[in-house]
C-alpha positions as a Markdown table, in Angstrom:
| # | Residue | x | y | z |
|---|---|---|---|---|
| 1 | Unk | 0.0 | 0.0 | 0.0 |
| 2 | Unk | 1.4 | 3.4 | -1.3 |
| 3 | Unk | 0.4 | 6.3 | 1.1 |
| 4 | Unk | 0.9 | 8.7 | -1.0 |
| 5 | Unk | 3.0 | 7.3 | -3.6 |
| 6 | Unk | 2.5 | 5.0 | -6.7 |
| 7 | Unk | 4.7 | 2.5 | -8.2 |
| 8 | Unk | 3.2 | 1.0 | -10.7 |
| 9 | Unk | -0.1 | 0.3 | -12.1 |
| 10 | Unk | 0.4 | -3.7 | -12.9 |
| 11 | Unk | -1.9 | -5.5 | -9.9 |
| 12 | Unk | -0.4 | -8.4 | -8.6 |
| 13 | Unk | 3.5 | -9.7 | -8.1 |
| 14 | Unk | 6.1 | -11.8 | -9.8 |
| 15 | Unk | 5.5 | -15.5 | -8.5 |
| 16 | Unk | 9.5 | -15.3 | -7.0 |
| 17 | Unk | 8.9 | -11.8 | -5.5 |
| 18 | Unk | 9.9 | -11.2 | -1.9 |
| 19 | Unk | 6.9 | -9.6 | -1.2 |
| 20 | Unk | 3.7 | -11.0 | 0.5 |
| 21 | Unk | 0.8 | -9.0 | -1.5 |
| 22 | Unk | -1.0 | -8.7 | 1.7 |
| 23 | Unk | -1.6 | -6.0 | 4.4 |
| 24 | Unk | -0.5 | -5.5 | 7.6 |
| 25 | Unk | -3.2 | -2.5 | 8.2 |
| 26 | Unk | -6.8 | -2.8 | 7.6 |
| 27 | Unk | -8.0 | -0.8 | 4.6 |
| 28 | Unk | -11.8 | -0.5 | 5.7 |
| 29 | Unk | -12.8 | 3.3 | 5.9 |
| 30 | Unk | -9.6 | 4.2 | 3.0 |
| 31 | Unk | -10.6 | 6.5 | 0.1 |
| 32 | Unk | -8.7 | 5.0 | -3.0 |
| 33 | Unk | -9.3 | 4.2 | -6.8 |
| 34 | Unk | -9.5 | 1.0 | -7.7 |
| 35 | Unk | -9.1 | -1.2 | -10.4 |
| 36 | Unk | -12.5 | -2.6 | -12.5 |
| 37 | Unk | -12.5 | -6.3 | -14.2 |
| 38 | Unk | -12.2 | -8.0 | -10.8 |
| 39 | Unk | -16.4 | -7.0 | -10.5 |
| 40 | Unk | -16.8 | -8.5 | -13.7 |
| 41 | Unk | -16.9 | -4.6 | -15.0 |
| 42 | Unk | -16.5 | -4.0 | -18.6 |
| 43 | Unk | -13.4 | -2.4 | -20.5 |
| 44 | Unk | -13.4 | 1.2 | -19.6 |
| 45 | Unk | -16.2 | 0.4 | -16.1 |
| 46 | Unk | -19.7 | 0.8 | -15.8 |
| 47 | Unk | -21.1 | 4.5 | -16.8 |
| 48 | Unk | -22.5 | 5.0 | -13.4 |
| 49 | Unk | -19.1 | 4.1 | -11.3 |
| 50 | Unk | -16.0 | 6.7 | -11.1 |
| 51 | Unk | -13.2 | 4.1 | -10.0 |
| 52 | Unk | -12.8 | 6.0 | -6.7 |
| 53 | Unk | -14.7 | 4.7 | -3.4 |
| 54 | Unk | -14.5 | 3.6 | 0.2 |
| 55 | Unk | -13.6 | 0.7 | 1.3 |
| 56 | Unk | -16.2 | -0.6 | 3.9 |
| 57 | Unk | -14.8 | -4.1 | 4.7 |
| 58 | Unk | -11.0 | -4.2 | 3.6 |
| 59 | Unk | -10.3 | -7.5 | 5.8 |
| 60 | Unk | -9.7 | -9.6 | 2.5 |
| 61 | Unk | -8.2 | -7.4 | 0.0 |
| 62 | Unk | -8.7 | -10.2 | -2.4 |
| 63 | Unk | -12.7 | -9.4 | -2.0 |
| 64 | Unk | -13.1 | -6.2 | -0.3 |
| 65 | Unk | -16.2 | -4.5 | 0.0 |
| 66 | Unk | -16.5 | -0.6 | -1.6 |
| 67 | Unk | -18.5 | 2.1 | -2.2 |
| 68 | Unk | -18.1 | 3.5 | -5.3 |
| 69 | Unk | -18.7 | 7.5 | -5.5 |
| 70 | Unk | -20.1 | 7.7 | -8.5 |
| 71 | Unk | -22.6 | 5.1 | -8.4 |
| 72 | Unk | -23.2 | 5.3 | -4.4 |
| 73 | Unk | -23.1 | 1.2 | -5.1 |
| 74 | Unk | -21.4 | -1.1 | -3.6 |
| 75 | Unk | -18.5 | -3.1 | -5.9 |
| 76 | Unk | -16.7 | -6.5 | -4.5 |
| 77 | Unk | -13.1 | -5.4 | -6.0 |
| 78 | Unk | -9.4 | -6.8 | -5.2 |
| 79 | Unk | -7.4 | -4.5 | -3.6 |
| 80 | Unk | -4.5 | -6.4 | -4.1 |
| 81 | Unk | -1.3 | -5.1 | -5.2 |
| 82 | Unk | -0.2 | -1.3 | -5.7 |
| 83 | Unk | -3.0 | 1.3 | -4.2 |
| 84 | Unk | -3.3 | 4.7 | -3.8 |
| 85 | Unk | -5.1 | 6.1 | -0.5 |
| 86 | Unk | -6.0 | 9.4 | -1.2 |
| 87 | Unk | -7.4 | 10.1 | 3.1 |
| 88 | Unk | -9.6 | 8.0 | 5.4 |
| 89 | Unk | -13.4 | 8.5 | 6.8 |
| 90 | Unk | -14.1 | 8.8 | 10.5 |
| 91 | Unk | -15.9 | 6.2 | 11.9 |
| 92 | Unk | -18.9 | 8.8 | 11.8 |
| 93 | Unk | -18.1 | 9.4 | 8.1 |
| 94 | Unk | -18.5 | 5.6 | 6.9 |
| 95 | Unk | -21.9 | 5.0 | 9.4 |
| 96 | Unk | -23.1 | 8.2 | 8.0 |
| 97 | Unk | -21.9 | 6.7 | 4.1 |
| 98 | Unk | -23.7 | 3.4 | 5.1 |
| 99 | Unk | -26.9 | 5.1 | 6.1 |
| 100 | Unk | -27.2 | 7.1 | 2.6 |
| 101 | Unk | -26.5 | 4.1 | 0.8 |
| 102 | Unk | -28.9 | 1.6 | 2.6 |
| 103 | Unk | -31.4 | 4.8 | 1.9 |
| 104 | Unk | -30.3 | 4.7 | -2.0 |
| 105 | Unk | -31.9 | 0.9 | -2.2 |
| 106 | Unk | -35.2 | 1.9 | -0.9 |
| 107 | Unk | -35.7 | 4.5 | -3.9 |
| 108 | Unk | -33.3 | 7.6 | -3.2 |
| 109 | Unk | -30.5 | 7.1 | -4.9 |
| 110 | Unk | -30.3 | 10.6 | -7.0 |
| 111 | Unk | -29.9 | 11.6 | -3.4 |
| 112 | Unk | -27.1 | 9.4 | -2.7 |
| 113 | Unk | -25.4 | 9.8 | -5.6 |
| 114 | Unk | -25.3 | 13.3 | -5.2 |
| 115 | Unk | -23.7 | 12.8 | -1.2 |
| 116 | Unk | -21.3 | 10.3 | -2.8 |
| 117 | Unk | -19.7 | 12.5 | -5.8 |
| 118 | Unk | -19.5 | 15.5 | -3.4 |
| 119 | Unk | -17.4 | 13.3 | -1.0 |
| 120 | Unk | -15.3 | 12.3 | -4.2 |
| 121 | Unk | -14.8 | 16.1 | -5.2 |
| 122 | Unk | -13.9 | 17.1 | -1.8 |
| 123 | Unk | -11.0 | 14.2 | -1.8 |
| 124 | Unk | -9.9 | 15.1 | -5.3 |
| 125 | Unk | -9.4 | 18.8 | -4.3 |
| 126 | Unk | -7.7 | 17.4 | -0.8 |
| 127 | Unk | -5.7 | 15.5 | -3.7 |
| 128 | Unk | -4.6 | 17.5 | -5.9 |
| 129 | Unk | -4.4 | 17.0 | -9.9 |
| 130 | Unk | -1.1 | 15.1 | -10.5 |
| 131 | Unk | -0.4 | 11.2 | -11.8 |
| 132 | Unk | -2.5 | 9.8 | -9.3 |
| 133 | Unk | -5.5 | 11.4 | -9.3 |
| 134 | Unk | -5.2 | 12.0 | -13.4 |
| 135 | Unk | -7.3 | 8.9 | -14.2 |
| 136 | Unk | -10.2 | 9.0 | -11.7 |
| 137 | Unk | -10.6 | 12.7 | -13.4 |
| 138 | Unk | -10.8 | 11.1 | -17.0 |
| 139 | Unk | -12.6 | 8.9 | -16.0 |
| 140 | Unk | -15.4 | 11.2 | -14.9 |
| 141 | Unk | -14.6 | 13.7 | -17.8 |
| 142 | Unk | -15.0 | 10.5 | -20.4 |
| 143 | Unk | -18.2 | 9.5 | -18.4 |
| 144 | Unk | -20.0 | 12.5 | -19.6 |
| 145 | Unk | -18.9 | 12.3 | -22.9 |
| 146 | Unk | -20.4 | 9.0 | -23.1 |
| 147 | Unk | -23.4 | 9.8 | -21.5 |
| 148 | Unk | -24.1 | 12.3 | -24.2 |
| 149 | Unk | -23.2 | 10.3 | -27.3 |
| 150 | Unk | -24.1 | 6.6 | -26.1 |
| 151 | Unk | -25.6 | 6.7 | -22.6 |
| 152 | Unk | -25.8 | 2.6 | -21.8 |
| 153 | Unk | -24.6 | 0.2 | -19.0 |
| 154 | Unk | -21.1 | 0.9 | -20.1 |
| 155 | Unk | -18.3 | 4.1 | -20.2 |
| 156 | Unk | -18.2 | 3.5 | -23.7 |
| 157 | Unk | -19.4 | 4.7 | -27.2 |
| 158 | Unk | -20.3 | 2.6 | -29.6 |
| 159 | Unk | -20.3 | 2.6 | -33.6 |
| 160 | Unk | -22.3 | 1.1 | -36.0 |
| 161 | Unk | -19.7 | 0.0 | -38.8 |
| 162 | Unk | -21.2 | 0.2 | -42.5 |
| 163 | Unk | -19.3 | -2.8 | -44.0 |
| 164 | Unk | -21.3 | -4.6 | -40.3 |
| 165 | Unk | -20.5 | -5.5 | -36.6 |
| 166 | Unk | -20.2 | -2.7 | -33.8 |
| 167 | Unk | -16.9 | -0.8 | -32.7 |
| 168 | Unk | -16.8 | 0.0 | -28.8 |
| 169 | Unk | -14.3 | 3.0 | -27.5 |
| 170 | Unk | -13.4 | 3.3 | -24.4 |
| 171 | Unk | -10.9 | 5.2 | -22.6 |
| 172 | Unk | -7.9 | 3.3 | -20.9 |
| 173 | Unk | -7.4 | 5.5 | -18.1 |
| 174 | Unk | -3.9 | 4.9 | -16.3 |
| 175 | Unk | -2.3 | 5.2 | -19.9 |
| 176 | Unk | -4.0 | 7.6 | -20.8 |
| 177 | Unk | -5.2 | 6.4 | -24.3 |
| 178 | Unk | -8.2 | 6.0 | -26.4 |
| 179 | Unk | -8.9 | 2.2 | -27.4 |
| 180 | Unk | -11.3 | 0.8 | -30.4 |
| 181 | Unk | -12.4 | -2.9 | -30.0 |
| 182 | Unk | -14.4 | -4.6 | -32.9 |
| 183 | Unk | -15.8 | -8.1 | -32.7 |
| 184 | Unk | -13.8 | -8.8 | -35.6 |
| 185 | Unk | -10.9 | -11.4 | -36.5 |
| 186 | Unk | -9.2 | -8.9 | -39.3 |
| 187 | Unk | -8.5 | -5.6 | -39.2 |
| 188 | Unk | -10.9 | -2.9 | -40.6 |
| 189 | Unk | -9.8 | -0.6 | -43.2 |
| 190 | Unk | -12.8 | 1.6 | -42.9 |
| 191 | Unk | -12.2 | 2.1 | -39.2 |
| 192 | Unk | -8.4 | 2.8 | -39.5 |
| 193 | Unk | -9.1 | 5.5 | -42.0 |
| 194 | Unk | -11.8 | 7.1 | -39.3 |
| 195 | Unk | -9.9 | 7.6 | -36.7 |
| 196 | Unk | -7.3 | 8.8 | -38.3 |
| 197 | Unk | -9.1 | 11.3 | -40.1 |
| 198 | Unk | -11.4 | 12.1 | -36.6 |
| 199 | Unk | -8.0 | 12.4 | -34.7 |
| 200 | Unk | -5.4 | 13.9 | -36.9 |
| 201 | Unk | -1.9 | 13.8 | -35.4 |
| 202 | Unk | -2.3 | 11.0 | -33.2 |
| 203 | Unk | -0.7 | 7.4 | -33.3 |
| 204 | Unk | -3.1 | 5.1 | -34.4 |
| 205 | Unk | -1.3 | 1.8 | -32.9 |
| 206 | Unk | -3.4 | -1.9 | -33.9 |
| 207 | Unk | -3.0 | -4.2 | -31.5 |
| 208 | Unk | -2.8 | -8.4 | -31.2 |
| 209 | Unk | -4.9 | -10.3 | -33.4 |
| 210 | Unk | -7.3 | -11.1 | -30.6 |
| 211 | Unk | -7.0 | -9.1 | -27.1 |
| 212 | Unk | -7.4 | -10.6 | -23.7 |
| 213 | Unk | -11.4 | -10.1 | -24.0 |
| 214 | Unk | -11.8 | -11.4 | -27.4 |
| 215 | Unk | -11.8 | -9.0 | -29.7 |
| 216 | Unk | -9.5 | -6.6 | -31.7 |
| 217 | Unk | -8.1 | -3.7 | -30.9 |
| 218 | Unk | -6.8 | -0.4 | -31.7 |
| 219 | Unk | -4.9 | 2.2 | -29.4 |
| 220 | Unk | -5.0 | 6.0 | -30.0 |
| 221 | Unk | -2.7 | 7.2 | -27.3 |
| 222 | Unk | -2.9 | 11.0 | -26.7 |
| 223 | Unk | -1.3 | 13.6 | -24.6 |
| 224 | Unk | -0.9 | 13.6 | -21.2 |
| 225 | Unk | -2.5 | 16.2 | -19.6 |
| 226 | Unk | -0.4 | 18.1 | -16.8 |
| 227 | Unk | -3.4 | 20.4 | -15.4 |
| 228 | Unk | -7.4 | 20.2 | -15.4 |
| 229 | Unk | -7.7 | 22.7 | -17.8 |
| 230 | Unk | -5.5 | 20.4 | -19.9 |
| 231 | Unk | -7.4 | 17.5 | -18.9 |
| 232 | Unk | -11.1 | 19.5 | -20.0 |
| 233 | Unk | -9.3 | 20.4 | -23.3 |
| 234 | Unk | -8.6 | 17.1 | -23.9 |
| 235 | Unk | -11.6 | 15.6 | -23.0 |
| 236 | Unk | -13.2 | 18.4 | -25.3 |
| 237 | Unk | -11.0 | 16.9 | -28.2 |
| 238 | Unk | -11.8 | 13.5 | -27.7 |
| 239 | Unk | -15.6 | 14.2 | -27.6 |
| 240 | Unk | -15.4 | 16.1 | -31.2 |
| 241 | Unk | -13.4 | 13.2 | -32.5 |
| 242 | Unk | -16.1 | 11.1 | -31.4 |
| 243 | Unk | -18.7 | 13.3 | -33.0 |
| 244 | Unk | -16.7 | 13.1 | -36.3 |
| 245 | Unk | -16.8 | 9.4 | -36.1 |
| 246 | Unk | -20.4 | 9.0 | -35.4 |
| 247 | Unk | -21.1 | 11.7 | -38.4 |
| 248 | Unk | -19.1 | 9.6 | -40.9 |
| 249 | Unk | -20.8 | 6.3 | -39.6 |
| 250 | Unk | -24.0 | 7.0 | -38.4 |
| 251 | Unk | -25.2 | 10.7 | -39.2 |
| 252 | Unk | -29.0 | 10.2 | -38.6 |
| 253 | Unk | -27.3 | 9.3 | -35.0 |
| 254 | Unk | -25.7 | 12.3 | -34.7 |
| 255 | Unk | -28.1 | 14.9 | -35.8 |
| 256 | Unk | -30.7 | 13.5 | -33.3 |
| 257 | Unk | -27.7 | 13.8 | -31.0 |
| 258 | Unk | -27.1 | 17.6 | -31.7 |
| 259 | Unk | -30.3 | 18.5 | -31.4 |
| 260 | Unk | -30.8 | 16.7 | -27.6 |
| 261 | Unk | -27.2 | 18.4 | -27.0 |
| 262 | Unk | -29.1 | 22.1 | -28.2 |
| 263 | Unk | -31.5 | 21.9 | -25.5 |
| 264 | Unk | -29.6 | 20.0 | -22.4 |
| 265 | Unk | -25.9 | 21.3 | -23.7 |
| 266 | Unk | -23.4 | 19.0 | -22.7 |
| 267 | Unk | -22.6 | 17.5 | -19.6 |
| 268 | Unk | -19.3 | 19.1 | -17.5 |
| 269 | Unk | -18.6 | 17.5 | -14.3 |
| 270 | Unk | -15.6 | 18.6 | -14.2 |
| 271 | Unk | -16.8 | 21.9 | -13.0 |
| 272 | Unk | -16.5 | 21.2 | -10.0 |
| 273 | Unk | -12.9 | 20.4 | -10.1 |
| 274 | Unk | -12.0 | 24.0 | -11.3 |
| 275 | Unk | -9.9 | 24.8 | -8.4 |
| 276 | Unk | -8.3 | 21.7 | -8.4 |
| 277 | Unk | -5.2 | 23.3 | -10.3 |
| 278 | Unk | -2.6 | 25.4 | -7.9 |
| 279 | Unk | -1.2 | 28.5 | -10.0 |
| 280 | Unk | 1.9 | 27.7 | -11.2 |
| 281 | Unk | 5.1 | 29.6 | -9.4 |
| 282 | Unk | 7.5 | 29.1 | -12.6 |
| 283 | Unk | 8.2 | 31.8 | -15.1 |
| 284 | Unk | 9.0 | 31.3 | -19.1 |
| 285 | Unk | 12.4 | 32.2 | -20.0 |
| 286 | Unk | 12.9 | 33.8 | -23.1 |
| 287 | Unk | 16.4 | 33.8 | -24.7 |
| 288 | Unk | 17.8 | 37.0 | -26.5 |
| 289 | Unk | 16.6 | 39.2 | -24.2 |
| 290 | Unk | 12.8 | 39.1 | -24.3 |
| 291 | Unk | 11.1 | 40.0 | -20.7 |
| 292 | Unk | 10.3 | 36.5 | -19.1 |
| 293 | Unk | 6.9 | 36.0 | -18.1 |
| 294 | Unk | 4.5 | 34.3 | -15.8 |
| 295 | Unk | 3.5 | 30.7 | -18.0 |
| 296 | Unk | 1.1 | 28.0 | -17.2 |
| 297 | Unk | 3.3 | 26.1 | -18.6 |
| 298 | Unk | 0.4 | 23.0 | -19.8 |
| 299 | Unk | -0.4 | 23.0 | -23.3 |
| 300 | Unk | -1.7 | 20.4 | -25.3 |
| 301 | Unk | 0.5 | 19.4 | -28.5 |
């Protein structure tokens, strides 16, 4: 357990490794992300979860009990391996998290989910934006990009592909990286020549044959964001990529899209995050002797 460091984002250890994998503290009332596919999740999570929660029973780590903050639902997740605790609830905090959750079954859960993803906010401000709480804020960026193009059990949009079979993009998080799986044994020409049209100046990397869950894949890694304002742009990119895809595949899609976009507008969570970046204390230098002057230093290439 990393308190507040990271060293890596591969769960589990070498079968010869020295160390144990298990704790020697109990991880019930941590705040933490944690990793989906244990719950039987899909590629990218389910729309309504965020990746961060409590842990309400962290006595197995190999099935430990959490909240997630997005969904105010509870997720039976391993907690094995590298973690990231990002603070702890008072024993008031997680009876008072348990009462608004046992609540959220008998018919309120807006209300829940509301209690839960102001907890989240308040322990991504206590946080910081940096490498390790990057992906829980893509991940609730992406979430409302999804939720406006393809709202469904999954963080995911999917395509309709002319030639036939469906194309599902998620986002992969912790690398920070756009992924297009296809049911398909081949690759497909007509997708390859979408995204790299919808996403000009980006790597467009194909991957095995057939991927871990069946089905092949293509990776469209992007920049890394260093601030939230780099992480909206981004986010804002990826979204009008999206759009582009869905207006070459599917336009009837997308103009019924637009015009439920016209009158809701478009969902921004991350609103709430806007003081999550500190101002920056370094100054550009300018060579030849221009006046240097105050730089965020973040933008995206």
């Amino acid at each position: 357990m990393h308190h507040p460091s990271h060293l890596g984002t591969r769960p589990g250890f070498e079968p010869e490794s020295s160390l144990t994998a298990t704790f020697e503290v109990s991880l019930t009332r941590a705040v933490l992300p944690y990793r989906d596919g244990s719950d039987g999740s899909p590629p990218g999570g389910r729309i309504q979860d965020i990746g961060l929660g409590v842990v309400v029973d962290g006595v197995d780590p190999a099935r430990a009990d959490v909240i997630d903050l997005g969904s105010a639902e509870l997720r039976v997740v391993n907690l094995a391996g590298p973690l990231v605790v990002m603070g702890w609830l008072y024993p008031s905090g997680l009876r008072s998290l348990g009462r608004v959750v046992a609540d959220s079954e008998s018919g309120a859960g807006t209300r829940a989910r509301t209690f839960t993803f102001g907890l989240a906010v308040r322990a991504l401000r206590g946080a910081g934006f940096g490498p390790l709480t990057r992906p829980t804020v893509l991940r609730i960026g992406f979430r409302d990009v999804c939720q406006d193009l393809d709202l469904h059990e999954g963080t995911a949009v999917r395509l309709l592909l002319p030639s036939g079979g469906v194309v599902r993009m998620h986002m992969d998080y912790e690398n920070v990286s756009l992924v297009a799986r296809t049911g398909r044994s081949t690759p497909s020409p007509e997708l390859e020549a979408a995204l790299v049209e919808a996403f000009p100046g980006q790597d467009l990397l194909r991957g095995p044959m057939r991927d871990a869950v069946g089905a092949h894949a293509y990776h469209l890694p992007l920049p890394i964001p260093r601030t939230l304002e780099e992480t909206r742009d981004l986010l804002g990119a990826v979204r009008r990529g999206l759009i582009r895809v869905l207006g070459r595949f599917e336009p009837e899609r997308l103009g019924a899209l637009r015009e439920l976009t016209a009158t809701f507008g478009e969902r921004d969570s991350l609103r709430s995050l806007l003081d999550l970046d500190e101002p920056t204390r370094l100054e550009r230098v300018a060579v030849g002797g221009a006046e240097s002057s105050p730089s965020r230093l973040g933008s995206i290439h």
